[in-house]
C-alpha positions, -999 to 999 in steps of 0.1 A, spaced: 684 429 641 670 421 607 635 413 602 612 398 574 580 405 563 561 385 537 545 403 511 532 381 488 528 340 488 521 317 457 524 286 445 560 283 440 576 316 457 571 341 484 582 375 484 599 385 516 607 423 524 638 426 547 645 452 565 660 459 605 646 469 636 665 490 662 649 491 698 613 489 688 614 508 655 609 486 625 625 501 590 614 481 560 627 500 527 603 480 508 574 501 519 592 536 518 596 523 479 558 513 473 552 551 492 574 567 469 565 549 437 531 553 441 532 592 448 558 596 416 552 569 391 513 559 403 511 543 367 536 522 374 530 509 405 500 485 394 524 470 364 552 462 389 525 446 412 514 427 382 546 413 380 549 401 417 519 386 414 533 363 385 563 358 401 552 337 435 532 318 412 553 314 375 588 323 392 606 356 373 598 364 341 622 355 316 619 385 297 649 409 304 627 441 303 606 429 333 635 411 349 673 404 349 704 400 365 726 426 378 755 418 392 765 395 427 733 378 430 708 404 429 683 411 401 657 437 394 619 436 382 614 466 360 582 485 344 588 499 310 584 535 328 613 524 349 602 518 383 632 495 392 625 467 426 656 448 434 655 416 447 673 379 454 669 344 458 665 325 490 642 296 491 665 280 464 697 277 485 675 272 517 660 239 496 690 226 485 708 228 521 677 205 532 683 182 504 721 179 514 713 174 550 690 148 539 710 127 515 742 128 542 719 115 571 704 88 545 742 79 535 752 80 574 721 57 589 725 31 559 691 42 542 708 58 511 695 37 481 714 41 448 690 37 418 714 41 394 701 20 363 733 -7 361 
């Protein structure tokens, strides 16, 4: 089964770590990373928290150093020393699937209003 665990909440985002659980064991890699980044790049650790903390509340930076697109959908937040967090989007899509849902039961009960300026 996969499980989420919310790390962080802001004005605008929430940061989710996602992980699995097998019988009652819960694995979340997000926490295995803090462990290991912390114990190798203890520096580091704080800047990329930094960042997180922006992030729920600004969105990502736009700065390709701190973060940026790799490839399929998934991005990174990176320190200048490197420590590297991978991440996605989900609230977006979830949003935008509610706003669909919306405007086709609007358009199907006969309470769509077009404001279109004629």
């Amino acid at each position: 089964m996969i499980v989420a665990y919310q790390i962080n909440r802001g004005a605008r985002f929430r940061l989710i770590a996602i992980g699995r659980q097998e019988d009652e064991k819960i694995h979340l890699p997000y926490f295995e990373f803090q462990r290991e980044a912390i114990r190798r790049t203890a520096n580091d650790w704080p800047k990329l928290v930094r960042i997180l903390d922006y992030v729920v509340d600004a969105g990502p930076p736009k700065d390709s150093e701190k973060s940026k697109q790799l490839r399929e959908g998934i991005f990174e937040f990176r320190t200048k020393g490197g420590l590297r967090l991978l991440w996605f989007y989900d609230e977006e899509i979830d949003e935008a699937i509610q706003w669909k849902n919306r405007y086709f039961e609007a358009k199907q009960t006969g309470k769509l209003k077009d404001i279109t300026p004629k």
